[in-house]
MDTraj code that builds the backbone (N, CA, C; nanometers):
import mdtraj as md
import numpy as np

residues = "UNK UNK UNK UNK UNK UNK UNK UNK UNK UNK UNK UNK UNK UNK UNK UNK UNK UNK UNK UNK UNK UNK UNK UNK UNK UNK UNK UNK UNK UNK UNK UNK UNK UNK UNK UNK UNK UNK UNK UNK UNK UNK UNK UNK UNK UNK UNK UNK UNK UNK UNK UNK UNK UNK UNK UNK UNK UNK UNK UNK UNK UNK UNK UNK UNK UNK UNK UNK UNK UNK UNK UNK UNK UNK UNK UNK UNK UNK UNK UNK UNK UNK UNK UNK UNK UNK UNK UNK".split()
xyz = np.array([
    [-0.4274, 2.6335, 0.8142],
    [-0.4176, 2.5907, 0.6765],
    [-0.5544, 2.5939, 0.6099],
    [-0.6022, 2.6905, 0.5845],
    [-0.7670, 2.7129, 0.5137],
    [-0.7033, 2.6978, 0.3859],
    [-0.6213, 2.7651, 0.3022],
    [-0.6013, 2.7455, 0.1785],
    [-0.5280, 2.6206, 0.1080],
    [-0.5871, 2.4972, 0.1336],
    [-0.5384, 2.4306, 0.1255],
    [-0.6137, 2.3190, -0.0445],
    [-0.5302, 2.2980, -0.1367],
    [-0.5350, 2.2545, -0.2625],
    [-0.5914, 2.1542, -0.1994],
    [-0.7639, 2.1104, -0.2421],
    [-0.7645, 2.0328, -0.2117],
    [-0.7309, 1.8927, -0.2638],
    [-0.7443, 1.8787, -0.4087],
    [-0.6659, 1.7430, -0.4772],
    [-0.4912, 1.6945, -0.4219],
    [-0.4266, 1.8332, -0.3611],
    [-0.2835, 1.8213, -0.2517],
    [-0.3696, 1.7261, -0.1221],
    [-0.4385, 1.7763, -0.0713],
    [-0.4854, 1.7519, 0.0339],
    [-0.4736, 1.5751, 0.0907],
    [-0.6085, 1.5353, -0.0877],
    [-0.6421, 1.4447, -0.0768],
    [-0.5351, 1.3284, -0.0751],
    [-0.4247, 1.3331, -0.1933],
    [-0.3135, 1.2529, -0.2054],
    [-0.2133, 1.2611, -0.0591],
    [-0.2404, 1.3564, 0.0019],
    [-0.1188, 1.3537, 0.1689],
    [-0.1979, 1.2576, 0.2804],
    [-0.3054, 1.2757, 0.2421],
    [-0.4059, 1.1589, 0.3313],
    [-0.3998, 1.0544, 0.3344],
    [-0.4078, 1.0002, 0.1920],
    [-0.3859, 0.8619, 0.1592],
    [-0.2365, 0.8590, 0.1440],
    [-0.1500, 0.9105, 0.1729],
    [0.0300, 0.9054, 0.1778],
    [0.0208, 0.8168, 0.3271],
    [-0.0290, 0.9444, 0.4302],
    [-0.0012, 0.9197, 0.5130],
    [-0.0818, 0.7843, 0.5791],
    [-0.1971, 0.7861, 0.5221],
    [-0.2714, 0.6518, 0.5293],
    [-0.2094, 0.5271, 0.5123],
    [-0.1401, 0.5024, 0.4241],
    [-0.0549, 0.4006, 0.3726],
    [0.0432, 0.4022, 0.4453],
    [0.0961, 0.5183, 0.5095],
    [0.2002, 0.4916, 0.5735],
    [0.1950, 0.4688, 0.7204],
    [0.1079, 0.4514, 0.7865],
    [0.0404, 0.3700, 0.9020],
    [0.0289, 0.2638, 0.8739],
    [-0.0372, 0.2100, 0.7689],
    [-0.1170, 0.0840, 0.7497],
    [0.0511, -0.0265, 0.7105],
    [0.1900, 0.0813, 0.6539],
    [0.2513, 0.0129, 0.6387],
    [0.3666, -0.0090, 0.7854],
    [0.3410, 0.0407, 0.8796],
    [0.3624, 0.0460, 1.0449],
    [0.3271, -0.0822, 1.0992],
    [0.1622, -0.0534, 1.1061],
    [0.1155, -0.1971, 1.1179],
    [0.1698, -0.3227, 1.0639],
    [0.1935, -0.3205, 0.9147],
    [0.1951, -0.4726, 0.8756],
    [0.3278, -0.4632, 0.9196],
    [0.4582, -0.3979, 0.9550],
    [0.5801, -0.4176, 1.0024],
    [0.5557, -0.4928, 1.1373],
    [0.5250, -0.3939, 1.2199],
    [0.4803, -0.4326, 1.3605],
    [0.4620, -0.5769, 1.3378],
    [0.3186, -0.6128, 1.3336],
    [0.2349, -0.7024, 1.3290],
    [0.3163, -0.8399, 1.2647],
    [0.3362, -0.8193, 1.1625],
    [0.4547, -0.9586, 1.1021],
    [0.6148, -0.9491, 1.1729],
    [0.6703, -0.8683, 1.2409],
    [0.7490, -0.9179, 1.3370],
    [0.6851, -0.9711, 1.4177],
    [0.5955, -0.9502, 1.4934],
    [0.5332, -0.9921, 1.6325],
    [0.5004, -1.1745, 1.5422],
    [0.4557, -1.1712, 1.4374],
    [0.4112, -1.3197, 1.3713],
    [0.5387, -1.4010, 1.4080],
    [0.6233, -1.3680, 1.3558],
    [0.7254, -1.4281, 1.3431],
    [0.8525, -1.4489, 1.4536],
    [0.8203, -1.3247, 1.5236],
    [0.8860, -1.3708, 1.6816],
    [0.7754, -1.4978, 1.7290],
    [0.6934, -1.4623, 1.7293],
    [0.5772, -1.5839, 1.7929],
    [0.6086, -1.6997, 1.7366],
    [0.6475, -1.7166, 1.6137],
    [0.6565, -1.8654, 1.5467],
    [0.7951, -1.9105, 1.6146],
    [0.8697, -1.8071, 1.6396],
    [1.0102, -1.8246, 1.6962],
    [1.0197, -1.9185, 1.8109],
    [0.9514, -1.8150, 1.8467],
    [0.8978, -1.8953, 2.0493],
    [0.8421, -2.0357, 2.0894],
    [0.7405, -2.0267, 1.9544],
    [0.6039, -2.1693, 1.9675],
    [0.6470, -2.2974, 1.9217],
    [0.8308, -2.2615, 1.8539],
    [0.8517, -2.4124, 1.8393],
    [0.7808, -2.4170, 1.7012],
    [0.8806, -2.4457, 1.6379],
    [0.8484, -2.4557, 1.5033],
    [0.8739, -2.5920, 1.3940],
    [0.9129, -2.6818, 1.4806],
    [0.9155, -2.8008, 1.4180],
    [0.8534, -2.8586, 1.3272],
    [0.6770, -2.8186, 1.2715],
    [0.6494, -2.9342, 1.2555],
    [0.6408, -2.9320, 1.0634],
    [0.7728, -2.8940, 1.0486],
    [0.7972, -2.9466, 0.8992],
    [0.7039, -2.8860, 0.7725],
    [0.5997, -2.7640, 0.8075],
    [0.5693, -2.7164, 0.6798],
    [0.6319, -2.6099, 0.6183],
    [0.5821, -2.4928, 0.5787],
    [0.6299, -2.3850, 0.5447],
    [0.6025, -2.3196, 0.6960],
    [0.6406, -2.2027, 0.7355],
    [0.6244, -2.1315, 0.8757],
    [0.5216, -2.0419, 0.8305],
    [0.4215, -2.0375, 0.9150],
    [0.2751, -1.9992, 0.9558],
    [0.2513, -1.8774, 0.9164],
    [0.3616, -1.8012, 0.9554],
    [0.3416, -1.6461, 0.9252],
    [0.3810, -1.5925, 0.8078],
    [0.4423, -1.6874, 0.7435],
    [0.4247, -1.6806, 0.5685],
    [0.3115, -1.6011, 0.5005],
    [0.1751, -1.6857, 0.5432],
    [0.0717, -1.6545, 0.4827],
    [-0.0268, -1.5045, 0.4955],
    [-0.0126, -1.4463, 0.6503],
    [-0.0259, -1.3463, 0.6678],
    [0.0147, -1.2722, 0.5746],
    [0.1770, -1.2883, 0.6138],
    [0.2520, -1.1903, 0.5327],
    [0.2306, -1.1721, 0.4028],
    [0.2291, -1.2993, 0.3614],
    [0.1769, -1.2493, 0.1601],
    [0.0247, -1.1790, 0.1439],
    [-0.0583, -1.2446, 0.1991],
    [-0.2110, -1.2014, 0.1942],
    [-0.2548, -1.0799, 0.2486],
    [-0.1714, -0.9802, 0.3212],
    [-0.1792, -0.8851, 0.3785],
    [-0.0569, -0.8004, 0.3059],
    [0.0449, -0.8575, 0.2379],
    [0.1385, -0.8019, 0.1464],
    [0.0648, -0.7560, 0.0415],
    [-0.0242, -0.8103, -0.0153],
    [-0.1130, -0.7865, -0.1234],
    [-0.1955, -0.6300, -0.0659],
    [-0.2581, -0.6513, -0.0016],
    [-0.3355, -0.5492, 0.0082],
    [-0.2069, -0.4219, 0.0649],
    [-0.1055, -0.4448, 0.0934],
    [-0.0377, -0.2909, 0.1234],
    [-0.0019, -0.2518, -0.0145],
    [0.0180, -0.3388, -0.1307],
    [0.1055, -0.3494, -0.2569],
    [-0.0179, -0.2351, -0.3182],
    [-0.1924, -0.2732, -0.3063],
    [-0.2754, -0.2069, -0.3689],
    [-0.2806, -0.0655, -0.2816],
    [-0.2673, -0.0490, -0.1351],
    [-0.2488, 0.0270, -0.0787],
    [-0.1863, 0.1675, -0.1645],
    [-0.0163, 0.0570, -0.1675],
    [0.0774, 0.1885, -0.2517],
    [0.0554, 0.2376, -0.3246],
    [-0.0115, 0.1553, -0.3976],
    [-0.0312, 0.1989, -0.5592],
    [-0.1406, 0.3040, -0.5548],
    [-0.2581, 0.3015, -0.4909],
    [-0.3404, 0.3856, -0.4654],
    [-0.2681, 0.5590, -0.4206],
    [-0.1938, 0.5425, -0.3029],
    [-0.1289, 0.6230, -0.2319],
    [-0.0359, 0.7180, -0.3518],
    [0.0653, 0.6271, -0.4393],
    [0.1323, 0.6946, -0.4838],
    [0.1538, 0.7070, -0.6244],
    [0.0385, 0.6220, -0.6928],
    [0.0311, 0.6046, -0.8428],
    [-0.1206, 0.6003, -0.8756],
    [-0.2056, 0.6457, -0.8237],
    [-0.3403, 0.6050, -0.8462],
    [-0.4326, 0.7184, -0.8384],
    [-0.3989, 0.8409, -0.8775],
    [-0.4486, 0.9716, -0.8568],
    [-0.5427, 0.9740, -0.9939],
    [-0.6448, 0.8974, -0.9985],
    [-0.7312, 0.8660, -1.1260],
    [-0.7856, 1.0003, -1.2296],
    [-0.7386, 1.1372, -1.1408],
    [-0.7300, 1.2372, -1.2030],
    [-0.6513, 1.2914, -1.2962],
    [-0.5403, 1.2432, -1.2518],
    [-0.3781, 1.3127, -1.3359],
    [-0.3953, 1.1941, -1.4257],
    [-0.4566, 1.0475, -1.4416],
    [-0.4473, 0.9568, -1.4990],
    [-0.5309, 1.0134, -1.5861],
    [-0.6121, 1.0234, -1.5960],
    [-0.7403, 1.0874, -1.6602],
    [-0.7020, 1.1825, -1.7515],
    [-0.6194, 1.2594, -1.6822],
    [-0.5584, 1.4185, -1.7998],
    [-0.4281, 1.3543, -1.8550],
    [-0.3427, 1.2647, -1.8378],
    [-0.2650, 1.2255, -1.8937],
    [-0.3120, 1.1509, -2.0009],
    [-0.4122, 1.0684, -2.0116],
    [-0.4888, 0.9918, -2.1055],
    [-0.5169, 1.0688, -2.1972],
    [-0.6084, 1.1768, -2.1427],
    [-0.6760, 1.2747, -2.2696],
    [-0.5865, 1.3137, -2.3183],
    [-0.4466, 1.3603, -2.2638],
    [-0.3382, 1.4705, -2.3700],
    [-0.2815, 1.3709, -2.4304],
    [-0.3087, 1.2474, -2.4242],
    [-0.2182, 1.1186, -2.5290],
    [-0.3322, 1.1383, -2.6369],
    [-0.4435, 1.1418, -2.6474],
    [-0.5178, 1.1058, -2.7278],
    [-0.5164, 1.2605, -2.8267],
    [-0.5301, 1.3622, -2.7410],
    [-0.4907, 1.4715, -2.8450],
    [-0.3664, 1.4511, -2.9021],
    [-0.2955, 1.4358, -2.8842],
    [-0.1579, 1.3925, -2.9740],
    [-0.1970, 1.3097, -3.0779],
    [-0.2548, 1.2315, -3.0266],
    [-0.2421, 1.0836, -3.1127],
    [-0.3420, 1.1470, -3.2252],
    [-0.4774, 1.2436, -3.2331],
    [-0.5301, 1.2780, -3.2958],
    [-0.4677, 1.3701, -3.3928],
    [-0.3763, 1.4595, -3.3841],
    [-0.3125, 1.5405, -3.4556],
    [-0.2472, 1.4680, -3.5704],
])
top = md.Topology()
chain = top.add_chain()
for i, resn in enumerate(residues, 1):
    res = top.add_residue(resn, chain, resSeq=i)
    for name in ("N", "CA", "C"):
        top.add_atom(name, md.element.get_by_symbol(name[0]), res)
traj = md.Trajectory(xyz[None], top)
């Protein structure tokens, strides 16, 4: 693959980037939450692995957005062709 677009390139990287990183937080917050399962969970607050999950939810949420809405290029040329319009 020598001929390869590289602005294609760059967006399949960070696809696939995100889509590891969203492996992990699956993995990883079952394993939380089997564990809370196991450890006895009595003691009356919210459950532990709550907080992971949101605070690490956050960063996959910016993840996506990067991955699949954040191509600051096409944003960039979409901007300018609004503004030529808007100038006409």
């Amino acid at each position: 693959m020598e001929n390869k677009d590289e602005q294609l390139w760059k967006i399949a990287v960070k696809r696939a980037a995100f889509k590891r990183h969203l492996g992990v937080y699956l993995i990883m917050n079952a394993f939380f939450w089997l564990l809370w399962l196991w450890s006895g969970h009595d003691y009356g607050g919210p459950p532990w692995p709550i907080w992971p999950m949101l605070g690490w939810g956050i960063g996959i949420a910016f993840n996506y957005f990067e991955a699949y809405h954040g191509d600051k290029q096409t944003v960039a040329e979409k901007e300018y062709e609004k503004l030529m319009r808007d100038k006409k």
